[in-house]
Each structure stands twice: as C-alpha cells, then as structure tokens.
KEMIKE-507745 format. One record per residue: residue number from 1; residue in one letter; x, y, z of N, C-alpha, C in turn. Coordinates in steps of 0.05 Angstrom, whole numbers, padded with zeros to 5 digits. Example, Ala and Ser with C-alpha at 12.3 -4.5 7.8 and 13.67 -1.06 7.14 Angstrom:
<rs>
{num=1 residuo=A n.xx=00264 n.yy=-00114 n.zz=00156 ca.xx=00246 ca.yy=-00090 ca.zz=00156 c.xx=00264 c.yy=-00066 c.zz=00156}
{num=2 residuo=S n.xx=00257 n.yy=-00045 n.zz=00142 ca.xx=00273 ca.yy=-00021 ca.zz=00143 c.xx=00258 c.yy=00001 c.zz=00157}
</rs>
This chain:
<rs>
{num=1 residuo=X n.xx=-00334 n.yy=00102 n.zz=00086 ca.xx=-00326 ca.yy=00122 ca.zz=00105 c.xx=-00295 c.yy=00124 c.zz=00105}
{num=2 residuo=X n.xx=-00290 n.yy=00143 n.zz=00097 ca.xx=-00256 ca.yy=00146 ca.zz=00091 c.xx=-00240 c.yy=00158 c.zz=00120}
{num=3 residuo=X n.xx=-00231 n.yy=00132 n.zz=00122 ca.xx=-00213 ca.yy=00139 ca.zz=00157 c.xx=-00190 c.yy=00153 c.zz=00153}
{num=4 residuo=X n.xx=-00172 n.yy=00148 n.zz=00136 ca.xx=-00140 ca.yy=00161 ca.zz=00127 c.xx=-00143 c.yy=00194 c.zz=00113}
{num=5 residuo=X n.xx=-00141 n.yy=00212 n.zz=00126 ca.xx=-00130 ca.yy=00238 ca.zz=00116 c.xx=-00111 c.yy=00246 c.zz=00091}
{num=6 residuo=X n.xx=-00112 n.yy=00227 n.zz=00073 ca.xx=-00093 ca.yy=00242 ca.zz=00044 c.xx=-00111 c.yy=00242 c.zz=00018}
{num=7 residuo=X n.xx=-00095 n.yy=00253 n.zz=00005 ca.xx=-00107 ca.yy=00255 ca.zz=-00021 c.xx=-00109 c.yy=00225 c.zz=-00040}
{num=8 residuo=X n.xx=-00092 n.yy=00211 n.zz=-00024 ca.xx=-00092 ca.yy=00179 ca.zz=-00040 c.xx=-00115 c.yy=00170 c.zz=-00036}
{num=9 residuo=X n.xx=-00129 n.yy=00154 n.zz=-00059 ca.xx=-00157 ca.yy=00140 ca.zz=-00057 c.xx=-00149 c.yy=00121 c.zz=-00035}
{num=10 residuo=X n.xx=-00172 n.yy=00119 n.zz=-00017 ca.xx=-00174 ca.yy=00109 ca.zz=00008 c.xx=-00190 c.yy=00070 c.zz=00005}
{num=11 residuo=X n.xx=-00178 n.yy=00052 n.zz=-00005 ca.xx=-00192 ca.yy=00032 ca.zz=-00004 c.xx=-00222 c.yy=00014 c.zz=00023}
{num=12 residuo=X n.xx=-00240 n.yy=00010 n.zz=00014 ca.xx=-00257 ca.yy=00018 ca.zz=00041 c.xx=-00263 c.yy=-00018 c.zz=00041}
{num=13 residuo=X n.xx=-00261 n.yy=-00033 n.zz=00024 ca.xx=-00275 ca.yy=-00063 ca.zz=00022 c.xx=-00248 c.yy=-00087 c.zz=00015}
{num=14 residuo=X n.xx=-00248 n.yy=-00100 n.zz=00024 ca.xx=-00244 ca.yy=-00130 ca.zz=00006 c.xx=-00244 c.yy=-00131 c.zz=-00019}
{num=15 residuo=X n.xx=-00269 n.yy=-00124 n.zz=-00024 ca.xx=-00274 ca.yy=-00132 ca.zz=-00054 c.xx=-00269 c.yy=-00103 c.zz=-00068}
{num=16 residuo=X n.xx=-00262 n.yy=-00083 n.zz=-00059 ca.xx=-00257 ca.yy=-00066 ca.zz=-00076 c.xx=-00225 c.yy=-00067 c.zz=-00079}
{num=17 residuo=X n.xx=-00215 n.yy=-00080 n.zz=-00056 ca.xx=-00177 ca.yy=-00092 ca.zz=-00059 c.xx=-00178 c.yy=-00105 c.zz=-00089}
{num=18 residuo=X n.xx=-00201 n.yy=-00137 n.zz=-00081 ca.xx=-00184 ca.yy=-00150 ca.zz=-00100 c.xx=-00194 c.yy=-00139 c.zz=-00130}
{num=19 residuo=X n.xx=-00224 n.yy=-00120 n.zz=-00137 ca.xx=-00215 ca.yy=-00109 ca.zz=-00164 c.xx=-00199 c.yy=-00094 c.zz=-00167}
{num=20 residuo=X n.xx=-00182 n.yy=-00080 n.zz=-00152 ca.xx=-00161 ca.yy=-00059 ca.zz=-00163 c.xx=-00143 c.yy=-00088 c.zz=-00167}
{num=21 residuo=X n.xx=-00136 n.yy=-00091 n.zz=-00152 ca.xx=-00111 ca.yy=-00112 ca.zz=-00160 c.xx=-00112 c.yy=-00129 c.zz=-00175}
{num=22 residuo=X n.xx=-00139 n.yy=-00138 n.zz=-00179 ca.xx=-00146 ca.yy=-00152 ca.zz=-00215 c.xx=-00151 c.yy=-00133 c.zz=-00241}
{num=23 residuo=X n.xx=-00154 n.yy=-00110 n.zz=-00238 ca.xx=-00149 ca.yy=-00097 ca.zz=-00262 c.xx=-00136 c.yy=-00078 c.zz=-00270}
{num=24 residuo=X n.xx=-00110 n.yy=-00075 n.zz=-00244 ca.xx=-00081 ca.yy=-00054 ca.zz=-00251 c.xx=-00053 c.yy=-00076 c.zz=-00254}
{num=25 residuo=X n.xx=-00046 n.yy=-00081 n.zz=-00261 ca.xx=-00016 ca.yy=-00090 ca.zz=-00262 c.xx=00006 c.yy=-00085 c.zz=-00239}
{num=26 residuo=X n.xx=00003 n.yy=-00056 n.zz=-00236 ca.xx=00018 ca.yy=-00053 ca.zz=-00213 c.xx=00010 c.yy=-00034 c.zz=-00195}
{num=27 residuo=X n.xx=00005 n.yy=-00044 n.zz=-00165 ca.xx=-00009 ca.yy=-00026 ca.zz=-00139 c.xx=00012 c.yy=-00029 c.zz=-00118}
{num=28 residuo=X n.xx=00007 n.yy=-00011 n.zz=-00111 ca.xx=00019 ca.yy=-00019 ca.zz=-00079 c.xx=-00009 c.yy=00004 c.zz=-00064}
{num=29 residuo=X n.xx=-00006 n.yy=-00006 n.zz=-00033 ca.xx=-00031 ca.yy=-00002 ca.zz=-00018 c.xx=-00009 c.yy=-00007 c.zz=00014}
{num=30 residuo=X n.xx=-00011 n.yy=00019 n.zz=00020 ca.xx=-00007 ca.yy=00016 ca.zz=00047 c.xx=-00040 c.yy=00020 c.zz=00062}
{num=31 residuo=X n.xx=-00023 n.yy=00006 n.zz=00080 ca.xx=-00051 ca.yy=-00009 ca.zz=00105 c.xx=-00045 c.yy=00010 c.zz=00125}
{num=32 residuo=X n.xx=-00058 n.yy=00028 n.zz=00135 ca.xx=-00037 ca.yy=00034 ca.zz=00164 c.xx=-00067 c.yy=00049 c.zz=00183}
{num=33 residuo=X n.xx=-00056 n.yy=00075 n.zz=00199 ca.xx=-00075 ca.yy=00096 ca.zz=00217 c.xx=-00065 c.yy=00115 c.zz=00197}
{num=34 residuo=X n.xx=-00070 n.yy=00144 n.zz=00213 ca.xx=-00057 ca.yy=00170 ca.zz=00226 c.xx=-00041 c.yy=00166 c.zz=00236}
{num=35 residuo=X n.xx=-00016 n.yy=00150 n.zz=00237 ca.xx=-00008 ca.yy=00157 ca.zz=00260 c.xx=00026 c.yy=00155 c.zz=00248}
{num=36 residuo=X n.xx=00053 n.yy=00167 n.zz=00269 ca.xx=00072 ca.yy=00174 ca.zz=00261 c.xx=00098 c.yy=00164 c.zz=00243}
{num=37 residuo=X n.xx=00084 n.yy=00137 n.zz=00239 ca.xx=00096 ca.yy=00114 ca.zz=00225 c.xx=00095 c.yy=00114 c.zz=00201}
{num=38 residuo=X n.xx=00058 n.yy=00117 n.zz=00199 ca.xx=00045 ca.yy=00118 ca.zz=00169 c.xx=00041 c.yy=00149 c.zz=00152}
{num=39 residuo=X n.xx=00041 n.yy=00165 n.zz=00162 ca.xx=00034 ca.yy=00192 ca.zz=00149 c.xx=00060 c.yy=00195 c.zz=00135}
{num=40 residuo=X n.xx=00086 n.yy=00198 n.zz=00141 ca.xx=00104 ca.yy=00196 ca.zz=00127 c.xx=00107 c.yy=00186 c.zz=00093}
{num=41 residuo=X n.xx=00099 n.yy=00154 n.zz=00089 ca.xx=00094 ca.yy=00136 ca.zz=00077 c.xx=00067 c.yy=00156 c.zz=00061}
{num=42 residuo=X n.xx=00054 n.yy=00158 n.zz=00072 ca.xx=00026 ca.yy=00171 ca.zz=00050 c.xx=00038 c.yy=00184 c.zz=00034}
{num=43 residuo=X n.xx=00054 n.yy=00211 n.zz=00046 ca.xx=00063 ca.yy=00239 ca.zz=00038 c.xx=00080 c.yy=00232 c.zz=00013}
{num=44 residuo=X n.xx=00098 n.yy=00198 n.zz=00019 ca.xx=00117 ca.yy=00196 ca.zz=00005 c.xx=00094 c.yy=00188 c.zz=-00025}
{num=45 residuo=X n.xx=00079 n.yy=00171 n.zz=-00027 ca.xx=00069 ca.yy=00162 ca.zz=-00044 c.xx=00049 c.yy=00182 c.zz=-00053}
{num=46 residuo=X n.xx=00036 n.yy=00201 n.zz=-00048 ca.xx=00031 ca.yy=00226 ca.zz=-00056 c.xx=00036 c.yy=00229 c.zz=-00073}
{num=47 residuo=X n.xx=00071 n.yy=00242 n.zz=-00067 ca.xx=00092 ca.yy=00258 ca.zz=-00089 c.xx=00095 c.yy=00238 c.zz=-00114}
{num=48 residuo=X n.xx=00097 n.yy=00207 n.zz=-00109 ca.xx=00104 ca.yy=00187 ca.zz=-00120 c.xx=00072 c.yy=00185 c.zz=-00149}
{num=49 residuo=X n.xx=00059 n.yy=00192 n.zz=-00133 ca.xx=00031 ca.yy=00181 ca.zz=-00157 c.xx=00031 c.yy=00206 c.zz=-00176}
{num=50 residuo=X n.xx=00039 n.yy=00226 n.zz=-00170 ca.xx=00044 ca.yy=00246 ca.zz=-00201 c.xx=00066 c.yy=00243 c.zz=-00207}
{num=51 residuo=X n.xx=00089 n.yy=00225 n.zz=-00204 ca.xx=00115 ca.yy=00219 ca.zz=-00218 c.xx=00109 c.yy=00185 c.zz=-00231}
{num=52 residuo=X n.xx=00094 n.yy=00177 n.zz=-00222 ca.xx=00096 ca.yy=00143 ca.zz=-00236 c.xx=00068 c.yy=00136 c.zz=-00237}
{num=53 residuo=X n.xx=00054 n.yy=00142 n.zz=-00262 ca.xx=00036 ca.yy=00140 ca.zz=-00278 c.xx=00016 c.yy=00107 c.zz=-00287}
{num=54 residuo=X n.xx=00046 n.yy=00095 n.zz=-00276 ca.xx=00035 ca.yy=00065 ca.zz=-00293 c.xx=00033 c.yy=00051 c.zz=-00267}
{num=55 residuo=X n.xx=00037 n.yy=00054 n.zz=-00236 ca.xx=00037 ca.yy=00043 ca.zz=-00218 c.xx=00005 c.yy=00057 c.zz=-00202}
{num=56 residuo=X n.xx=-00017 n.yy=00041 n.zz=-00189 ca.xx=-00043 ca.yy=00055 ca.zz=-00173 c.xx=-00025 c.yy=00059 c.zz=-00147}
{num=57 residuo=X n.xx=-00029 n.yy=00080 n.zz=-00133 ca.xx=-00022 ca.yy=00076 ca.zz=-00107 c.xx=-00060 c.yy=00078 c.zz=-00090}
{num=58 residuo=X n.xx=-00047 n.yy=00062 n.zz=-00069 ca.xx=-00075 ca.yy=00065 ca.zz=-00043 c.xx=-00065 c.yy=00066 c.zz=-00018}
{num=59 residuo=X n.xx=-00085 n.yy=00074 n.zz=00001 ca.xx=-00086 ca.yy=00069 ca.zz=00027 c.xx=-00114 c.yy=00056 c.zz=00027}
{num=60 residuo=X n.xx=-00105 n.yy=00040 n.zz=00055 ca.xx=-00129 ca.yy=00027 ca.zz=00066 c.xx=-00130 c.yy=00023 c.zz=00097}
{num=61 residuo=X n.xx=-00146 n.yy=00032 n.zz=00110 ca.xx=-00151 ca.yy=00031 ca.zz=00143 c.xx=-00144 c.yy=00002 c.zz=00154}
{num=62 residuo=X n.xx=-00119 n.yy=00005 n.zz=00168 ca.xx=-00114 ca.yy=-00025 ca.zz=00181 c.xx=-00131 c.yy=-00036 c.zz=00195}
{num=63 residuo=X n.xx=-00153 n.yy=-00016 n.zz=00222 ca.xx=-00160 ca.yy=-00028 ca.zz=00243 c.xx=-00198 c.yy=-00033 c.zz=00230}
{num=64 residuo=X n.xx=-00202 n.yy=-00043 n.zz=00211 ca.xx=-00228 ca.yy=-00057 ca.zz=00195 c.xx=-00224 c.yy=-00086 c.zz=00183}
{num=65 residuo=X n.xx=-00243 n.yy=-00092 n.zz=00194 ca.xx=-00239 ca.yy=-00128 ca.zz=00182 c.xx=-00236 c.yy=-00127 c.zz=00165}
{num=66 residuo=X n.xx=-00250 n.yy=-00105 n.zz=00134 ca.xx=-00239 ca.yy=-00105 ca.zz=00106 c.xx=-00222 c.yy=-00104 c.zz=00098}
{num=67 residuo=X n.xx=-00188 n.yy=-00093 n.zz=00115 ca.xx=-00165 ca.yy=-00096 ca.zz=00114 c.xx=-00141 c.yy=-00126 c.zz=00120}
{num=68 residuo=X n.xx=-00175 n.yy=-00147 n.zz=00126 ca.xx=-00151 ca.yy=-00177 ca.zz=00137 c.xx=-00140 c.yy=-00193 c.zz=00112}
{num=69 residuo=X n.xx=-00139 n.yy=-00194 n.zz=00082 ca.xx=-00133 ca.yy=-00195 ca.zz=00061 c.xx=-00100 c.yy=-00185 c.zz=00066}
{num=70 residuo=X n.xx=-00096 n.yy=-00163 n.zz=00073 ca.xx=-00069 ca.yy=-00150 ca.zz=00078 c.xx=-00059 c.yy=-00165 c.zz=00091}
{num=71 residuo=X n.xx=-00077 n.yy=-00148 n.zz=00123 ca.xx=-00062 ca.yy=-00162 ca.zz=00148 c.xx=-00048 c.yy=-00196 c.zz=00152}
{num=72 residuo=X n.xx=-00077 n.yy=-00204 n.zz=00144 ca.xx=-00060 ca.yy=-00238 ca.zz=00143 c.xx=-00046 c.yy=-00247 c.zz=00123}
{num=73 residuo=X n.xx=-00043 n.yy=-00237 n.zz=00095 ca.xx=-00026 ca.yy=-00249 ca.zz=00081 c.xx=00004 c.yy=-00255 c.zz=00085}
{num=74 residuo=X n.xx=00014 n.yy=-00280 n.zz=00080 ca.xx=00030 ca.yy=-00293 ca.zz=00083 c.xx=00057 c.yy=-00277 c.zz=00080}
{num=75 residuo=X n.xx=00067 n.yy=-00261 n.zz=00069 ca.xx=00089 ca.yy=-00240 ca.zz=00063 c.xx=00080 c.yy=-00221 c.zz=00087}
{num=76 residuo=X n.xx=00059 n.yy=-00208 n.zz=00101 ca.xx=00059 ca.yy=-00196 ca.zz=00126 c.xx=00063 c.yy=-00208 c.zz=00151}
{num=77 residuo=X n.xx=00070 n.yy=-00241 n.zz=00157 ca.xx=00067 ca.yy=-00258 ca.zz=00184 c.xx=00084 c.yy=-00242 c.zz=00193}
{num=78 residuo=X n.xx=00089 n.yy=-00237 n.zz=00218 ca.xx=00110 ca.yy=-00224 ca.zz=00224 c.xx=00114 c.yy=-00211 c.zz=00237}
{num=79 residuo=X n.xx=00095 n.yy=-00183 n.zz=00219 ca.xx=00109 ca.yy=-00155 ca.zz=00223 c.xx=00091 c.yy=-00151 c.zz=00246}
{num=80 residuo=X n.xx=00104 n.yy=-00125 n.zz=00255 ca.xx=00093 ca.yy=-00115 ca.zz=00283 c.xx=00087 c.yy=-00083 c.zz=00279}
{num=81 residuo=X n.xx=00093 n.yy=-00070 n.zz=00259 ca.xx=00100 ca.yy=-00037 ca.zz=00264 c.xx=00078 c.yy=-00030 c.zz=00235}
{num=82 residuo=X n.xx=00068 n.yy=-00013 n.zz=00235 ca.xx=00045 ca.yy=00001 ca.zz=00219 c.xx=00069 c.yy=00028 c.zz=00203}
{num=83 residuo=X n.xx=00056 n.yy=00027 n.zz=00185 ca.xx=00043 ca.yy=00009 ca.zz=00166 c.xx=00049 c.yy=-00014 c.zz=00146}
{num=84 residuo=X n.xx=00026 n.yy=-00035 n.zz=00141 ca.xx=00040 ca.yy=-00054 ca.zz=00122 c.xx=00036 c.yy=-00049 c.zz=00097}
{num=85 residuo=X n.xx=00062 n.yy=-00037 n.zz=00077 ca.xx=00067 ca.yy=-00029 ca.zz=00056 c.xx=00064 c.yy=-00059 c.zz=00035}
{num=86 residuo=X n.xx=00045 n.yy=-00058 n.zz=00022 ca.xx=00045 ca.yy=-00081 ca.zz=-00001 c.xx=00041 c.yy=-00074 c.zz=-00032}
{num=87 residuo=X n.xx=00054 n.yy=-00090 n.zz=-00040 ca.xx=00069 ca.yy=-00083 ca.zz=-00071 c.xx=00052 c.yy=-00116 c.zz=-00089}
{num=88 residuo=X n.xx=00034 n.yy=-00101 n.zz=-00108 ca.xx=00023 ca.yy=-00131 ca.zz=-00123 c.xx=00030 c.yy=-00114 c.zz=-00157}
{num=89 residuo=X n.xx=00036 n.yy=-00145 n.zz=-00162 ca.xx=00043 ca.yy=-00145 ca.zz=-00194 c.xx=00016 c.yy=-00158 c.zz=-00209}
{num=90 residuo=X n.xx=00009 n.yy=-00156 n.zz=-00231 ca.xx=-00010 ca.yy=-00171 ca.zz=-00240 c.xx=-00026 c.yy=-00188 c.zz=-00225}
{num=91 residuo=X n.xx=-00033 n.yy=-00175 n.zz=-00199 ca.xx=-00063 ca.yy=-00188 ca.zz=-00187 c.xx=-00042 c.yy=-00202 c.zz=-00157}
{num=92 residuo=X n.xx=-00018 n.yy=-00206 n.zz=-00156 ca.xx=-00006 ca.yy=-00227 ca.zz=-00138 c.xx=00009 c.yy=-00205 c.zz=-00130}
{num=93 residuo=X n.xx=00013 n.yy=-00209 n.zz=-00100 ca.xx=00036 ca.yy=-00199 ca.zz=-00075 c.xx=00056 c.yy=-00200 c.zz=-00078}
{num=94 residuo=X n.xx=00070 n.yy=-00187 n.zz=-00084 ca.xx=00104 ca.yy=-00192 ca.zz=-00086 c.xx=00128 c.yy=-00184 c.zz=-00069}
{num=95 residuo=X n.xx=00117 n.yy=-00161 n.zz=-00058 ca.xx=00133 ca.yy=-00156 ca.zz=-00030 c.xx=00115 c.yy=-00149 c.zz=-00019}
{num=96 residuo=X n.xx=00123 n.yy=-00145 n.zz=00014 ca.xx=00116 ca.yy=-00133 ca.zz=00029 c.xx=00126 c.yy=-00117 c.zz=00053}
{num=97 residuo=X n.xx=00129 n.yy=-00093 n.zz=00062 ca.xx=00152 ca.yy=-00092 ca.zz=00083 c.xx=00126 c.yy=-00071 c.zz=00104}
{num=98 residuo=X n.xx=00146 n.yy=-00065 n.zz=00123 ca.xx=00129 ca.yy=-00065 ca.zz=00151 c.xx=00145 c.yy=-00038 c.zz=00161}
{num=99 residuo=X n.xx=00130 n.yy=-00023 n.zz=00175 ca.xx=00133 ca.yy=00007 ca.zz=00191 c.xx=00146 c.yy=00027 c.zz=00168}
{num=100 residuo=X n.xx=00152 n.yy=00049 n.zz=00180 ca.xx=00155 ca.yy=00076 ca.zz=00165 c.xx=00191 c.yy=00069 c.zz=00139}
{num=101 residuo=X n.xx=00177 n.yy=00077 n.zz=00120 ca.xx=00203 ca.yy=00069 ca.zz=00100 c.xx=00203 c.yy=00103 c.zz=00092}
{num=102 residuo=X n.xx=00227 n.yy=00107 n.zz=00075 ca.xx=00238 ca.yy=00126 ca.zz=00059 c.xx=00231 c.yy=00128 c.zz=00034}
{num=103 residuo=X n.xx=00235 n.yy=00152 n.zz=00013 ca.xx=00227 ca.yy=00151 ca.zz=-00006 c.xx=00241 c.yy=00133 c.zz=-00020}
{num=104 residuo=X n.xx=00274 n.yy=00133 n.zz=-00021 ca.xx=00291 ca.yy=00111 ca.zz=-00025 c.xx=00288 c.yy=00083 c.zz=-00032}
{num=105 residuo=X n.xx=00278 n.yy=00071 n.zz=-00007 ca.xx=00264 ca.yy=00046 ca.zz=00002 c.xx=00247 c.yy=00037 c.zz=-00019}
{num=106 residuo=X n.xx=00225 n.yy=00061 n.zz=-00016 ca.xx=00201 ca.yy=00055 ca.zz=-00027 c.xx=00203 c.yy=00047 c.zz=-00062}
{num=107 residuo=X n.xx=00218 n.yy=00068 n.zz=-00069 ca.xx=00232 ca.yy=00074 ca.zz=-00099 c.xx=00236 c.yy=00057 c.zz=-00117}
{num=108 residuo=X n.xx=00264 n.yy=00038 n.zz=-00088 ca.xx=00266 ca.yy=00019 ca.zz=-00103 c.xx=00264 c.yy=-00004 c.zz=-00102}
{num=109 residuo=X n.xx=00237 n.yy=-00008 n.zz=-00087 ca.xx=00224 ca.yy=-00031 ca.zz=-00084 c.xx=00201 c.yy=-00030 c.zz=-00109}
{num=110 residuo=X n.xx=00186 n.yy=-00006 n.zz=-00118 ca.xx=00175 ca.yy=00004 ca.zz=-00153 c.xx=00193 c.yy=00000 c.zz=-00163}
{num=111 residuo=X n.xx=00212 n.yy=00003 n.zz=-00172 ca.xx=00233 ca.yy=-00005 ca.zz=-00185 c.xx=00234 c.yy=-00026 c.zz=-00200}
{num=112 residuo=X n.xx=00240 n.yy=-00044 n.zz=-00165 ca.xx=00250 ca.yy=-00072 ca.zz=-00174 c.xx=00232 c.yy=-00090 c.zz=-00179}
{num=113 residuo=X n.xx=00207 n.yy=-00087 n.zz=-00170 ca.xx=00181 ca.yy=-00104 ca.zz=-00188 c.xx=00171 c.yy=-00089 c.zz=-00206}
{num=114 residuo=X n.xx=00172 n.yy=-00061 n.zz=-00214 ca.xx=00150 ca.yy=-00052 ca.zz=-00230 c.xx=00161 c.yy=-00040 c.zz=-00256}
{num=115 residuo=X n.xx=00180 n.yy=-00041 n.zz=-00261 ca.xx=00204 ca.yy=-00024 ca.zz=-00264 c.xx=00208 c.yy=00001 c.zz=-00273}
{num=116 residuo=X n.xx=00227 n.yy=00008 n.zz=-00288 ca.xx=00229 ca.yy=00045 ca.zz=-00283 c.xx=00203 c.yy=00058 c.zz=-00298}
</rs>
C-alpha cells in the first residue's frame, strides 16, 4: 500500500530495503510523510532520478515498523526532523542527514559518495 504521493518507487518492506541495497551500488531512500519537510526532498530527487542514472532513488513511509532498519540505524541516533535522508554504497550506510535539505545539499552528498 503506497503511503507517499510521488512518482519515486515507494519502498513498502524490510526485505524489499535490504534487496535494493544488495543489488544497486548506489541508493539513497528518504524515509519521511506528506508532510512540509519531506515533499520538497521527493520533488528534489524526482528531477535528480532522470539526471543520475547510476544512483536508485526511493521513498519509504516513516510511520511503519518496515521502516525501523532506517529509523534505528546508527548514523540516524539523533535526528529529530523528517525526513531521514539515507545514502548506501555497495549494500552499507554511508551518510545520513535529517529534515528538509536542498538540491545543493543533496548533490553533493551523490557526489561525494557516489561520484559524478
């Protein structure tokens, strides 16, 4: 049941996390709602998935137990503000950052793990 409103594939399981992230190289997956923090962040990664080809982008519904993989991972302790933006390289977490970012931000955080 797809909770998030975009055109980004909507991750719905656990186990459908960890096969994307065991058989892409590079994902990022924001976790978040609807709501004014996270829609931003979608829109940006939208535009972003028909410009960078070699990176999956996702969303996945924060408030489902299938999303505690995110939520509790050790690079999210912390945060407080939706959504939690996570960046995996070859199957492993490499950043993670927390509430509404820029396309900027976002860019060159693909960038700097994934690269150009």
């Amino acid at each position: 049941m797809k909770l998030l409103e975009t055109s980004i594939h909507e991750i719905e399981t656990a186990a459908e996390l960890e096969k994307i992230i065991s058989e892409n190289e590079n994902v990022m997956v924001s976790c978040g709602r609807m709501g004014p923090m996270c829609v931003p962040v979608y829109d940006i990664m939208e535009e972003l998935e028909e410009e960078r080809s070699d990176i999956k982008f996702y969303t996945m519904g924060f408030d489902t137990s299938e999303a505690a993989p995110i939520r509790n991972a050790s690079l999210c302790r912390g945060f407080m503000g939706l959504p939690f933006n996570v960046y995996y390289k070859n199957g492993k977490m490499v950043k993670a950052t927390t509430s509404i970012q820029d396309r900027e931000q976002i860019t060159s955080i693909l960038d700097e793990f994934f690269g150009q």
